[in-house]
C-alpha positions as CSV (number, residue, x, y, z in Angstrom):
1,X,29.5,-6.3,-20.7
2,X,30.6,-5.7,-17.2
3,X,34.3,-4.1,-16.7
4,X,35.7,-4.5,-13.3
5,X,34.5,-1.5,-11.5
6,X,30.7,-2.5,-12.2
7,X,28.8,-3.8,-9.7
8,X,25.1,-3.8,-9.1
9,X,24.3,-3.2,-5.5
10,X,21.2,-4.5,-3.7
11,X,19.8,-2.6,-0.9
12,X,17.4,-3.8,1.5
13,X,16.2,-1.1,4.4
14,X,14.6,-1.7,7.3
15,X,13.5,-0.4,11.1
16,X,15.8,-0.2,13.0
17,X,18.7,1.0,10.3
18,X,18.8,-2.9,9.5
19,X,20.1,-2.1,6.2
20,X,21.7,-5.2,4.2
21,X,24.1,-5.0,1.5
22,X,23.6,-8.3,-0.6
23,X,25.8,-8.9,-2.9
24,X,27.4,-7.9,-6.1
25,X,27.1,-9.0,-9.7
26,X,31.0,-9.7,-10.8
27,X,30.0,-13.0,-12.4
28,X,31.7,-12.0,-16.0
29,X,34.6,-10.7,-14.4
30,X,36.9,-14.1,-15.4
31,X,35.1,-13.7,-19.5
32,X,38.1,-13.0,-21.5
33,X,36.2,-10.0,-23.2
34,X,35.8,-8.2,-20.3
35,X,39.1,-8.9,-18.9
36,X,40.9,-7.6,-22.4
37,X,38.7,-4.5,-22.7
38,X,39.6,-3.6,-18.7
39,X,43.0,-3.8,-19.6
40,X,43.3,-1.4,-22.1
41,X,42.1,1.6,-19.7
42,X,42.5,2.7,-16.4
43,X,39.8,1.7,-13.6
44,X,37.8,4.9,-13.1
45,X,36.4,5.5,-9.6
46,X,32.7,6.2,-9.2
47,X,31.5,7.7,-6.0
48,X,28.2,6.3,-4.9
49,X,26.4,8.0,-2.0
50,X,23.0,6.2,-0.7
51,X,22.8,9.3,1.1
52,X,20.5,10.6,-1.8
53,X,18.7,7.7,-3.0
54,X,15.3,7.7,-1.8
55,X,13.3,4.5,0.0
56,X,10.0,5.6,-2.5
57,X,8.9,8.2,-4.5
58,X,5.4,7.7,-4.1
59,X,5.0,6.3,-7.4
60,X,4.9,2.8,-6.3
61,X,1.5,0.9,-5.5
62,X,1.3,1.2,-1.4
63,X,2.0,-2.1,-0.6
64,X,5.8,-1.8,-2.8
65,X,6.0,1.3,-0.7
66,X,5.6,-0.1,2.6
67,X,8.2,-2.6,1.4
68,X,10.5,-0.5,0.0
69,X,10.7,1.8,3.0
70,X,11.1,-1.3,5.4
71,X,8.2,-1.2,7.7
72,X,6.8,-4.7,7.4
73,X,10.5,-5.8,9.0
74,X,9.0,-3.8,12.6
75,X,5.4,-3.7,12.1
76,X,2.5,-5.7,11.2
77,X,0.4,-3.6,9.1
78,X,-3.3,-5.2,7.7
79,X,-3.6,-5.3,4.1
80,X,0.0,-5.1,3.5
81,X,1.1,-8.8,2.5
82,X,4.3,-10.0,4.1
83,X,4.0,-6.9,6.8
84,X,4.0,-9.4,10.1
85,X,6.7,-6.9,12.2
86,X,6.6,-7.4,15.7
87,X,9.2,-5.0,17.1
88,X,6.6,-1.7,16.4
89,X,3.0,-1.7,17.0
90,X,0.3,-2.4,14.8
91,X,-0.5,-0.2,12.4
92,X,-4.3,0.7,12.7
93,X,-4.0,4.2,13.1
94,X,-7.6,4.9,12.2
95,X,-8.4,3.1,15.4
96,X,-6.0,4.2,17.3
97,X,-4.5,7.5,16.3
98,X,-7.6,9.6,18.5
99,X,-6.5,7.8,21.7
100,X,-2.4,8.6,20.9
101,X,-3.0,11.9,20.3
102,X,-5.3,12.3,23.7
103,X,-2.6,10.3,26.0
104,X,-1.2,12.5,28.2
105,X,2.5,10.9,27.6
106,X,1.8,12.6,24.0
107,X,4.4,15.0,23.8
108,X,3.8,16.2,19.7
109,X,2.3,18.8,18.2
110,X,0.3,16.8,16.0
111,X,-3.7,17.8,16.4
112,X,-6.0,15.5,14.0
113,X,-5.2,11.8,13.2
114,X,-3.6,12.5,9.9
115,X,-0.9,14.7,11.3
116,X,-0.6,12.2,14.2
117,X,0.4,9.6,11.2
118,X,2.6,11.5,9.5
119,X,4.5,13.2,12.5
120,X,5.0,9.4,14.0
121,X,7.4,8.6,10.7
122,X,9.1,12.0,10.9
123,X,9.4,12.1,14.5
124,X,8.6,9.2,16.2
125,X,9.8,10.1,19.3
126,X,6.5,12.4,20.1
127,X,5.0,9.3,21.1
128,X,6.3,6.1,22.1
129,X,3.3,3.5,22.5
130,X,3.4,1.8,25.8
131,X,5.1,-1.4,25.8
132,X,8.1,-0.8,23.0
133,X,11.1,0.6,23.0
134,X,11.8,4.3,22.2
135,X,14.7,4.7,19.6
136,X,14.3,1.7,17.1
137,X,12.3,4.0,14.8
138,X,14.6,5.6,12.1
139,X,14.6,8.6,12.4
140,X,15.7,9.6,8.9
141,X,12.6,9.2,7.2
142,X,11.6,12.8,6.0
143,X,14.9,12.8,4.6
144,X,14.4,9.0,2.4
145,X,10.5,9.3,1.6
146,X,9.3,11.9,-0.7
147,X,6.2,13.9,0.0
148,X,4.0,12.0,-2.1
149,X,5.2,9.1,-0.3
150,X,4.4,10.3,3.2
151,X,1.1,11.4,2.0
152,X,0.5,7.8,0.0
153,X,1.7,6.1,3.9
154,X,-0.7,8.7,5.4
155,X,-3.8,8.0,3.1
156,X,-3.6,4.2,3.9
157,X,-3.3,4.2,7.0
158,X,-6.1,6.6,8.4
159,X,-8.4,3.9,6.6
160,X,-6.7,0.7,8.4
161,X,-8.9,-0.4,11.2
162,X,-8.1,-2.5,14.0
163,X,-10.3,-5.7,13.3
164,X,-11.6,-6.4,16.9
């Protein structure tokens, strides 16, 4: 049964900070049950803070976890179904992460490929790739994604290739 200070949230994330609130699930609210056992107590308030729910865990398969954390909505990533972005750059890092790192625009501290990968989601201002805008990265990420989730991101995509 559903009282009347239950709702079920849906969040969707997304580059950018497109985050979506969808809706709410009051649909029993006019069932007479519900509406008698709301009555009979007072309406508690429930804080909820997203600011400590995470995007993944690192449990997920990697394609959930490139959903979940939003980054087929800016990037086109290979192998990730649905992951068609256009606002970010393609994701073939283990083409393209050698000739970041060497640009000298590169302003990280980042010194193989793998901790190229990993400081562009926790700081992606070290290097914006020529040709799109600096700033539409989150930059909240190492606070949303857990370590095994970073490390799941950056296992993937060392191995992703560009196809040409």
């Amino acid at each position: 049964m559903l009282d009347r200070d239950t709702m079920v949230i849906v969040l969707i994330v997304g580059c950018g900070g497109l985050a979506t609130v969808l809706g709410s699930v009051l649909s029993q609210m006019n069932a007479p049950e519900v509406q008698q056992s709301t009555m009979s107590r007072p309406l508690e308030k429930k804080a909820i803070s997203l600011e400590h729910v995470p995007l993944a865990t690192g449990d997920e398969p990697v394609e959930k976890l490139f959903v979940q954390a939003g980054c087929p909505v800016c990037h086109t990533i290979p192998g990730i179904p649905g992951a068609q972005g256009r606002q970010g750059p393609i994701l073939v890092l283990g083409s393209t992460a050698h000739e970041r790192l060497a640009d000298a625009n590169y302003q990280g501290q980042a010194t193989t490929e793998r901790e190229y990968i990993l400081e562009s989601v926790l700081n992606p201002g070290a290097y914006v790739v020529p040709g799109y805008p600096d700033r539409v990265m989150p930059r909240w990420y190492g606070q949303k994604l857990s370590a095994k989730a970073l490390d799941k991101i950056a296992d993937y995509l060392e191995q992703v290739m560009d196809p040409v």
